[in-house]
C-alpha positions in Angstrom: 102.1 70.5 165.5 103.3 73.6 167.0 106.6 74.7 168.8 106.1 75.5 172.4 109.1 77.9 173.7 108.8 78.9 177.6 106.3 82.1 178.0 107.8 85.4 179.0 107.0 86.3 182.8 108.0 88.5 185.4 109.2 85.6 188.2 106.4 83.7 189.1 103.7 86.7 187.3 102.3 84.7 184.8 101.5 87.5 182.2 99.0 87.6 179.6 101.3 88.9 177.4 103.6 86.2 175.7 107.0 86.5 173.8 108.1 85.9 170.5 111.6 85.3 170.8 114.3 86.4 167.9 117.1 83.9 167.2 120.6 85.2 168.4 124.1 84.7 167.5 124.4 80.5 168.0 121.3 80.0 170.7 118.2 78.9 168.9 115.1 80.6 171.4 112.4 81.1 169.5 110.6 82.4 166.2 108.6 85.5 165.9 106.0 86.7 163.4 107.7 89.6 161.6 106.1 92.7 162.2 107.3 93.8 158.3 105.3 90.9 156.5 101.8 90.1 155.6 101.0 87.0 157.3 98.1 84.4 156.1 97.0 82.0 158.8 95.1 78.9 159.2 92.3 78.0 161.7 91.3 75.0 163.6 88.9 73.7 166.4 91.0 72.2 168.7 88.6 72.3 171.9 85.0 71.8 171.7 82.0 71.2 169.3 80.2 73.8 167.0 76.5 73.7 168.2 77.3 71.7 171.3 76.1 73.6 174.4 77.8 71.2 177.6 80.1 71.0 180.1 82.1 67.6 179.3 86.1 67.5 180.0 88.0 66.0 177.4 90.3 65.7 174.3 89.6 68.4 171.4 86.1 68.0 170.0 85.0 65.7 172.9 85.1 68.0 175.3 81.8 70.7 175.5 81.8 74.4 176.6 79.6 76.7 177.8 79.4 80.4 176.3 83.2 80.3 176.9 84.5 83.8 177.6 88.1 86.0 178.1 91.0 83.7 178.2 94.5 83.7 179.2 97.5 81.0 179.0 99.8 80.2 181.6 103.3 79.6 182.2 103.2 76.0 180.7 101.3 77.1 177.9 98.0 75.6 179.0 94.8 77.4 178.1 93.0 79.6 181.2 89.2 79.7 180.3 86.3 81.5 182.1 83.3 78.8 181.1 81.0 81.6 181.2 78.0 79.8 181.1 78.9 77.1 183.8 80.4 79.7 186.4 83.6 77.5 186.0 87.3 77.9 185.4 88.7 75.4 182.6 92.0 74.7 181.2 93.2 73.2 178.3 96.6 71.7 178.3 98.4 72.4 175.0 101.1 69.9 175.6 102.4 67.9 172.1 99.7 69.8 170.2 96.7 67.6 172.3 94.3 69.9 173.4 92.9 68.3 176.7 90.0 70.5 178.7 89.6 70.1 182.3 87.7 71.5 185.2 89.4 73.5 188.2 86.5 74.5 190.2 83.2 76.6 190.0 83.2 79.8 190.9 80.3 79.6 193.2 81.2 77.2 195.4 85.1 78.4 195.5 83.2 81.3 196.7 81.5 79.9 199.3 78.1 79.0 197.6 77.1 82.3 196.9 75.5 82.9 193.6 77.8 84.7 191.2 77.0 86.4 187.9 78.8 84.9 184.8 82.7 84.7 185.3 84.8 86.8 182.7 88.3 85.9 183.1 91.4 84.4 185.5 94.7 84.9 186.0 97.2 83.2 188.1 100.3 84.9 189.6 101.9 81.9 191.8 99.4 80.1 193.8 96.6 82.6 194.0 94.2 82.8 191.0 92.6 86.0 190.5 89.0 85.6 189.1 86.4 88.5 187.5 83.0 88.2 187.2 80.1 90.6 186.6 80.0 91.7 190.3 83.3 90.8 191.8 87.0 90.6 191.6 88.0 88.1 194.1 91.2 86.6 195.0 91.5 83.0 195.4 94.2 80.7 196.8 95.6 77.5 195.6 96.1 74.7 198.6 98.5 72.5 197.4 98.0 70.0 199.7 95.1 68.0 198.8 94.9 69.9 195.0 91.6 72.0 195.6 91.0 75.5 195.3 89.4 77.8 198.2 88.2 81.1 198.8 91.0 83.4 200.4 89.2 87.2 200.3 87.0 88.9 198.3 88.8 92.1 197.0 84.9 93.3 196.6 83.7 92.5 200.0 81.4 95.2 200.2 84.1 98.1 201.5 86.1 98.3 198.0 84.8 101.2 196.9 83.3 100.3 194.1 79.8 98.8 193.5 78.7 95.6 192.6 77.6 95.2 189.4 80.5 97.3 187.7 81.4 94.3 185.2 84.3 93.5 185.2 86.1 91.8 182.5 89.9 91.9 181.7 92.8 91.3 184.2 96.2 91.5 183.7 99.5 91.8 186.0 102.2 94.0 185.6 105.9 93.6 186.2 105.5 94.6 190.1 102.6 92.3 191.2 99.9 95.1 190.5 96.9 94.0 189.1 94.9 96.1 186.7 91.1 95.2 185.9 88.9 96.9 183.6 85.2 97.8 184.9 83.1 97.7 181.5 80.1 99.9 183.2 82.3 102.7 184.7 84.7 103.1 182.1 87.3 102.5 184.4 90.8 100.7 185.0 91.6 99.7 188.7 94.9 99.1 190.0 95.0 96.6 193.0 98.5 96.8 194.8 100.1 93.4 196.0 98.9 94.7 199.4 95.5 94.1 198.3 94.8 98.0 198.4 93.1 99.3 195.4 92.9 102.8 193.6 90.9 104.1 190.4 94.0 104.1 188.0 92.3 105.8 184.9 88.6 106.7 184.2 87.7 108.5 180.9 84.6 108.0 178.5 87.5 106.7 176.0 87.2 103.7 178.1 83.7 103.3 176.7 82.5 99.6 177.5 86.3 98.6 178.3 86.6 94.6 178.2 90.1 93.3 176.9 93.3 94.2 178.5 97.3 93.8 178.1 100.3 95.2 178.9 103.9 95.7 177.5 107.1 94.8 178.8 107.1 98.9 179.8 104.4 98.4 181.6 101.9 100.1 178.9 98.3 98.7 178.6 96.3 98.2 175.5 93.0 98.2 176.2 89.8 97.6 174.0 87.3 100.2 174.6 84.2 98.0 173.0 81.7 100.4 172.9 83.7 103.0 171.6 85.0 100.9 168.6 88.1 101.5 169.7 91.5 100.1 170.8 93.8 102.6 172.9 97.0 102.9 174.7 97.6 103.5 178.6 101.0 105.0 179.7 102.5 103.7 183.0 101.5 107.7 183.8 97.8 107.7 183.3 97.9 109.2 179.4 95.4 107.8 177.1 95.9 107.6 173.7 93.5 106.1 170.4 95.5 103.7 168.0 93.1 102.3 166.4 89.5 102.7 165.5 87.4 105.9 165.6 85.0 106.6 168.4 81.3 106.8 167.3 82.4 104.6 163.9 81.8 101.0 163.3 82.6 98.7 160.4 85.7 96.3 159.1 88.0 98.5 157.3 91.9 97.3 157.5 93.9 101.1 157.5 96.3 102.8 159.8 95.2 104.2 163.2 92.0 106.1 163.6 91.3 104.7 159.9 90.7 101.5 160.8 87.7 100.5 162.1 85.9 97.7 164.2 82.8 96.7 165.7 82.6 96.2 169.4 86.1 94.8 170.0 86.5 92.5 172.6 89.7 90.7 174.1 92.9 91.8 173.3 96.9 90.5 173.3 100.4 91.5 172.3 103.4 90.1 171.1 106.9 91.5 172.0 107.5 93.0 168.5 104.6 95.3 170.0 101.7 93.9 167.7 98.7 93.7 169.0 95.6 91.0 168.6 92.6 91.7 168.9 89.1 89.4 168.5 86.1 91.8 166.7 83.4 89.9 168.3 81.0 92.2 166.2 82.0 91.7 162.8 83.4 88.0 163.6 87.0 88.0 162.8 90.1 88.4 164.3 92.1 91.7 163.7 95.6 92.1 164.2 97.0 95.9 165.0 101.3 95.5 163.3 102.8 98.0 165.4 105.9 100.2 163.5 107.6 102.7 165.5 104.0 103.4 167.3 101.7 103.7 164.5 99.5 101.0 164.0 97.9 99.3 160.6 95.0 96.8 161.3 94.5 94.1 159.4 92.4 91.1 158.8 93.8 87.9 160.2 90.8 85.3 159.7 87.1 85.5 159.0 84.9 87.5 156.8 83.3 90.6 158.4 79.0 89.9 158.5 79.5 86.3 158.2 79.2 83.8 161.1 79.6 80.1 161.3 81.8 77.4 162.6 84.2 77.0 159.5 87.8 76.0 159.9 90.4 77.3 157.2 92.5 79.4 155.9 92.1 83.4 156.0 88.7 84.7 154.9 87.2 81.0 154.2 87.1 80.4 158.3 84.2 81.7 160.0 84.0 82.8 163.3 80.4 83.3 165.8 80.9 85.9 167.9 84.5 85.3 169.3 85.6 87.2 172.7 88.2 85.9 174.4 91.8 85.7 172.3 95.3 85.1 173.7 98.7 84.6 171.8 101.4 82.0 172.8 105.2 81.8 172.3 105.2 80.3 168.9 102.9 82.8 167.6 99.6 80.8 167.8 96.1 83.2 168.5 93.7 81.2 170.9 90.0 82.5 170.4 87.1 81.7 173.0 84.6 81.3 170.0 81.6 81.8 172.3 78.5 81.3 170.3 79.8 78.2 168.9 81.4 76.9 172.3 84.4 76.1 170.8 88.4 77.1 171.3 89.7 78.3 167.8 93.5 78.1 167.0 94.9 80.7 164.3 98.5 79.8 163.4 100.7 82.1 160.7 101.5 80.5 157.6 103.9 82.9 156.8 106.7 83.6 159.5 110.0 85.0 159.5 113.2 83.8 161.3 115.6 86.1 162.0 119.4 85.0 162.6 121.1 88.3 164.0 124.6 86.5 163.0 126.3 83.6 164.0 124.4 80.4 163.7 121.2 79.1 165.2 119.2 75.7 164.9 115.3 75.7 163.4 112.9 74.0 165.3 111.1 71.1 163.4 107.7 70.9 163.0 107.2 74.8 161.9 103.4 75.6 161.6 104.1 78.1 159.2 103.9 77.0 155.3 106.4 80.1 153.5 109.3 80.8 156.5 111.4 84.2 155.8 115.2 84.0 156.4 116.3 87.6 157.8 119.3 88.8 159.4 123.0 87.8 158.5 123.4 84.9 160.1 123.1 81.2 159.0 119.7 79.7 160.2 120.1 75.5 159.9 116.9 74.1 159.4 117.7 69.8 159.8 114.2 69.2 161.3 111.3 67.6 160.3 109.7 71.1 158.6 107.3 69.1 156.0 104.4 72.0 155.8 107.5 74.4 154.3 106.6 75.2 151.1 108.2 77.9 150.3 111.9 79.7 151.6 112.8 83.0 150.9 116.1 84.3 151.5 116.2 87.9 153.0 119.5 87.4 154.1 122.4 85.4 155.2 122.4 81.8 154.9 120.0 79.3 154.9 121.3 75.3 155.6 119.1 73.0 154.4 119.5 69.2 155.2 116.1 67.5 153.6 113.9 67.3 151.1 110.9 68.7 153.4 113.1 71.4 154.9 112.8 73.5 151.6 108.9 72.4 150.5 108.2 73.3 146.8 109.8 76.1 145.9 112.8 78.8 147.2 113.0 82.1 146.2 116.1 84.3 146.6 115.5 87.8 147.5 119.0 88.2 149.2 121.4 85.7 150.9 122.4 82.1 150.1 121.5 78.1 150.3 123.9 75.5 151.3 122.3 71.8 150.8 123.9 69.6 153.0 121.8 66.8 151.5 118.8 65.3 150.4 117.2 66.8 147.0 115.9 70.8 146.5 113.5 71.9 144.0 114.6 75.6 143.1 111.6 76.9 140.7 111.6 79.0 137.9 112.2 82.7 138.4 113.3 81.7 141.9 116.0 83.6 141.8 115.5 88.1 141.9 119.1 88.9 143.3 122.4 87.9 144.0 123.0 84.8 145.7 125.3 81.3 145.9 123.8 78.2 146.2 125.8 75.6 147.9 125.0 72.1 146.6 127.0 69.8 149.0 128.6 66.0 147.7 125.4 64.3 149.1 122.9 66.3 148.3 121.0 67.0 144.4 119.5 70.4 143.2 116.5 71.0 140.5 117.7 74.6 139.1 115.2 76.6 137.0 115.7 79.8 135.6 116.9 82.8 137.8 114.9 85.8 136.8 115.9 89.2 135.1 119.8 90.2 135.4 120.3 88.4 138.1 123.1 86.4 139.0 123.2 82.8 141.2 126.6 81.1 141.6 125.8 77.5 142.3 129.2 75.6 144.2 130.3 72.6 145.7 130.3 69.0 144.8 126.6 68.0 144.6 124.5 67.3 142.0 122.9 70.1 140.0 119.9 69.6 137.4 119.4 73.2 135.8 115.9 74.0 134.4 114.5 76.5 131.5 117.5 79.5 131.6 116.1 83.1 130.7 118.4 84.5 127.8 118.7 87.7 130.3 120.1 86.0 132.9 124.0 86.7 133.4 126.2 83.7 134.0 125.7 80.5 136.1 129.1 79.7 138.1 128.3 75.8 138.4 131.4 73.8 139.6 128.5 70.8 140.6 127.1 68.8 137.9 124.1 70.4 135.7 121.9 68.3 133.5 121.0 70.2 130.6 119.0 68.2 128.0 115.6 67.2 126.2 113.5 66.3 129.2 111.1 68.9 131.0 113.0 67.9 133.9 116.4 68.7 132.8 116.4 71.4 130.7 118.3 74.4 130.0 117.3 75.6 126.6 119.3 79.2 126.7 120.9 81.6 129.0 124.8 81.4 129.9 127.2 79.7 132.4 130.1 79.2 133.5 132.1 75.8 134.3 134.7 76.2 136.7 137.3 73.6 137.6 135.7 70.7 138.8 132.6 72.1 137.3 130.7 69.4 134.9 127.8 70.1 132.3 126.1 67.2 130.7 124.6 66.8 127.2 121.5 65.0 127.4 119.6 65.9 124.2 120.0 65.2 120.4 118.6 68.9 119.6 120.5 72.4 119.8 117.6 73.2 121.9 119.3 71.0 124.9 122.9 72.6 124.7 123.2 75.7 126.7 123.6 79.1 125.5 126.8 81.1 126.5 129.0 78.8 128.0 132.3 78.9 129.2 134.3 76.0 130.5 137.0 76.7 132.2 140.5 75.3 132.9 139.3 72.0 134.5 135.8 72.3 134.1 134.1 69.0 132.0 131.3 69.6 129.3 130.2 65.5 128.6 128.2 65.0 125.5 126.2 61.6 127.0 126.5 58.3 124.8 124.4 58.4 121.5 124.2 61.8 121.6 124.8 64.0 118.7 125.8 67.9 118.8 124.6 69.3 115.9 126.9 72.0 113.7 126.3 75.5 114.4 123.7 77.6 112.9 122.2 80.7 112.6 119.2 79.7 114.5 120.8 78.1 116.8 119.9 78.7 120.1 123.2 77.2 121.6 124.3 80.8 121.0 128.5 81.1 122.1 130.7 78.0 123.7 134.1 78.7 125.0 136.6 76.2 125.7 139.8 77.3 127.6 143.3 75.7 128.1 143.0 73.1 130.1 139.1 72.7 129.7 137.8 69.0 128.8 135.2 67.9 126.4 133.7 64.3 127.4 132.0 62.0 124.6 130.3 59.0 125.8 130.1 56.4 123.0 128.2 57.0 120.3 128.3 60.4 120.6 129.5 62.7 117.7 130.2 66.6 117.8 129.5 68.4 115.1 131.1 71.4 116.0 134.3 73.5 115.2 137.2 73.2 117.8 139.1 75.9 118.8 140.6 76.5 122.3 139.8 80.2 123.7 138.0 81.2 120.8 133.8 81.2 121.0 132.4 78.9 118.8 
C-alpha cells in the first residue's frame, strides 16, 4: 500500500514531473528517495495481463491493454495512458492502492473521425488535454457538462509548419503554460506558447530519435535522445548538454555520465532531488540517472539487461518486455507502460530515507519501503502501521518508535538515537557501529545484542531491557532499565561491560559464569538480582565474569534459593 502525498504543479499545470517532498521542522509532507543511497526496489503488475492483447476496463489484472505507450500521472495521482494500439486514452485511478483502468475517449473520433496514427502520449493542463500521436499534436477540450471530451483545434492543422508524419512522442508543460513536444523524425523540440503559437525551440542531431521528455522546477528538460543512446540536458536557453550515455554506443553498463550506457532509451521522469528515471526499452530494464551536484551515475533499478518476460520481483529477478512509457509519483513509486506484455508495472524502493531537518515530524504508515534511513537532526515518530520495515538505521537524530512493526527485524545505529515508547524491539547483534542512547520507555521491552567494535550505546529509561551476546571490545552499557543476562539464547550476555546506574537493574538468570556479565559496575542505586535458585559461582581464573564493582549505596538482590559465591567488598572490583 503506498502513500499518496499531493503531486507538485504549477497552478492548475499538471506537470509530469512529480515531488518528493523532505520532512521539515514539525510538518510531516512527504518522503523522498535519498539521492546518497543505493536503493533496491520491488515490482508488480498492478494493471493488465501478460500475454493478454485487449481493450477491457477494469480492476488490476482484469483490465486488458493494447501496446500501451508514454504515460503521465495527474494531479490526483491517477495514471494517463496512451493505449497505443486502440487509439485511446486510459487512466488508472491509483486511489488506496486499487489500480482501476478506464476509458476517456478514442482519439479518432475525439478528432472528428479521421483516422489517426498510433497515439503516444497526453497531458492535461486544466480542462484541455493535449494529445501526440504520429502525425499530430492536437489540443483537445474537456466539456464539463455532460462529461465527454471534444475536439477544440488541431495545433497541426495543416499551416503549423511542420509536416505530418514528424512523430511525435513526449509532451510536457513548463511553469508558464508553454508546452514542449519532441518530434522523434526531425530531432527537434517545439515550444507551443499558451497562445497556441508555436516555434522550433531546439534542433540538433543530439536529439537523435528524441521520445521521452521532462522538465525541472528551473524549467530544464531532460530529454531521451533514443537513437543516440543517449540521455541529455536542455537549458531554459537552448544549450544542450550529454549526461548520460555515449552517442554511437549501446549496451547496459551502470557508470557515471558518458560511461554509462543504454540501448534506445525511451520515456523519461525526475524527482525533485534532480534524479532522473529512465525506461531502457532496448535492454529491458529500468535505469535510474542519481543526480549529485550535476553529474550523473546510472544505475540499474529492475530487470536484467537481454532478458525479457513478464516476471514480478525484486531487482534483477523482475523482467521487463520492451517497457516505454515510465512516470514517477510523490511517494517515489516508477509507473512503467510495459508494452509488449500490455501490462502497467509498479517499481517501488525498498530502501528510502526520511529526512527530519529538526524539530519533529510524523511517519506515514504503511511505508512501501522494507530498510527506511533516519537522516537529519530531528526526531522522526514513526506510530503507524509500518509492518514491511525491516530494518532502521539511524543516520541521525532521533527515531520514536511506538510498535513492534514500526522497527521490523533488526536496527542498526550509524549515528543518532531510539526512544521506544512501547511495544517490544529486537535490536540485533552488531547493531550498533557508533555512539548512540536508546530510550526504552516504562511500557515498552528491548531485545539488546551486542554493539559492535568500540562502540558505545547508553540504554535509559524505565522499560524493559533483555541484553544479548556482548563483544569483550565493546566499552560500557549505561543501562538504568532492566537487562536479562542469563543461560538462554534469548537472554544472554556472556562478556563485555556495563554500567548500572540508579534505578538501573541487572538480572542473574543462569547457574554458569558464562551468564554473569563481564565488567560491571553498579552504581549508587543501581540493583544487580541473582534470580531464585540461582547460584553465582566463586571467582576464577577462567572466568569469563571478568571485574564486578559494587559502590556505596549499590544493592545486591538474592531471590530464594540463591547463593553467591563471591567475595564482598564495596568499591573494590571483585
Amino acid at each position: 500500500m503506498m502513500v499518496v502525498i499531493n503531486l507538485y504543479y504549477y497552478g492548475n499545470i499538471q506537470m509530469k514531473k512529480n515531488t518528493i517532498f523532505k520532512y521539515c521542522a514539525s510538518l510531516a509532507v512527504g518522503i523522498g528517495l535519498c539521492s546518497g543511497l543505493s536503493a533496491s526496489y520491488q515490482v508488480e503488475t498492478v494493471a493488465g495481463l501478460a500475454g493478454s492483447f485487449a481493450h477491457t476496463d477494469g480492476v488490476g489484472t482484469a483490465a486488458r491493454f493494447k501496446s500501451p505507450g508514454m504515460m503521465s500521472i495527474d494531479n490526483s495521482s491517477n495514471l494517463l495512458i496512451a493505449d497505443t494500439g486502440d487509439k485511446a486514452v486510459r487512466k488508472v485511478t491509483t486511489a488506496g492502492g486499487t489500480y482501476t483502468a478506464s476509458t476517456l475517449f478514442y482519439a479518432d473520433a475525439v478528432y472528428g473521425g479521421e483516422p489517426l496514427n498510433a497515439i503516444c502520449q497526453y497531458v492535461v493542463s486544466g480542462t484541455t488535454t493535449y494529445l501526440t500521436t504520429h502525425q499530430y499534436i492536437d489540443l483537445m477540450q474537456w466539456t464539463q457538462s455532460g462529461g465527454t471530451y471534444v475536439s477544440n483545434t488541431s495545433l497541426d492543422s495543416g499551416g503549423a509548419g511542420y509536416s505530418s508524419g514528424h512523430d511525435a512522442w513526449g509532451l510536457v508543460i513548463d511553469s508558464s503554460n508553454n508546452i514542449f513536444m519532441t518530434s522523434s523524425a526531425e530531432n527537434k523540440i517545439y515550444k507551443i506558447l499558451p497562445t497556441g503559437s508555436y516555434s522550433s525551440f531546439v534542433q540538433n542531431t543530439a536529439l537523435n530519435g528524441i521520445t521521452g521528455i521532462t522538465i525541472d522546477s528551473s524549467n530544464n528538460l531532460y530529454v531521451s535522445a533514443t537513437s543516440n543512446n543517449t540521455i541529455c540536458k536542455i537549458t531554459p536557453a537552448g544549450v544542450i548538454t550529454t549526461i548520460a550515455g555515449t552517442a554511437g554506443s549501446s549496451g547496459s553498463t551502470d557508470a557515471v555520465g558518458t560511461a554509462a550506457l543504454f540501448n534506445s532509451p525511451w520515456d523519461i521522469d525526475i524527482d525533485t532531488a534532480g534524479n532522473l528515471y529512465v525506461a531502457d526499452r532496448g535492454n529491458n530494464i529500468i535505469r535510474k540517472l542519481t543526480n549529485s551536484s550535476g553529474t550523473y551515475t546510472a544505475s540499474t533499478m529492475a530487470g536484467t539487461a537481454g532478458s525479457s518476460g513478464s516476471t514480478d520481483g525484486f531487482g534483477s529477478a523482475a523482467r521487463f518486455n520492451a517497457p516505454t512509457g515510465l512516470a514517477v509519483d510523490t511517494s517515489g513509486n516508477v509507473f512503467v507502460t510495459d508494452t509488449s506484455n500490455n501490462t502497467i508495472r509498479r517499481l517501488f524502493a525498498t530502501s528510502l530515507a526520511v529526512d527530519v531537518a529538526s524539530g519533529s515530524a510524523a511517519v506515514p504508515a504503511n511505508l512501501v519501503a522494507t530498510t527506511v534511513h533516519k537522516t537529519g537532526a530531528g526526531t522522526a515518530i514513526m506510530s503507524g502501521n509500518n509492518a514491511s520495515v525491516s530494518t532502521l538505521q539511524i543516520d541521525a537524530g532521533l527515531v520514536q518508535v511506538a510498535a513492534t512493526n514500526n522497527m521490523g527485524a533488526s536496527l542498526a545505529f550509524t549515528g543518532g538515537d531510539l526512544e521506544v515508547t512501547s511495544g517490544t524491539v529486537a535490536v540485533p547483534t552488531a547493531a550498533m557501529t557508533a555512539a548512540g542512547t536508546l530510550t526504552a520507555d516504562a511500557s515498552s521491552a528491548v531485545s539488546l545484542a551486542a554493539p559492535s567494535g568500540s562502540s558505545i550505546l547508553t540504554v535509559a529509561g524505565a522499560g524493559v531491557v533483555t541484553a544479548g551476546n556482548m563483544s569483550t571490545s565493546s566499552t560500557p552499557l549505561s543501562i538504568p532499565g532492566i537487562m536479562y543476562v542469563g543461560a538462554s539464547s534469548s537472554s544472554k550476555m556472556t562478556s563485555g561491560s556495563a554500567v548500572v546506574p540508579s534505578g538501573g537493574l541487572v538480572k542473574i538468570m543462569g547457574n554458569t559464569a558464562s551468564s554473569v556479565p563481564g565488567a560491571t559496575e553498579i552504581q549508587s542505586g543501581g540493583v544487580l538480582e541473582v534470580l531464585a535458585s540461582v547460584a553465582v559461582p566463586a571467582h576464577t581464573a577462567a572466568d569469563i565474569f571478568g571485574t564486578l564493582l559494587f559502590d556505596s549505596g549499590s544493592i545486591l538482590k538474592l531471590g530464594a534459593g540463591a547463593s553467591w559465591a563471591r567475595n564482598m567488598a564495596i568499591g573494590t572490583a571483585l
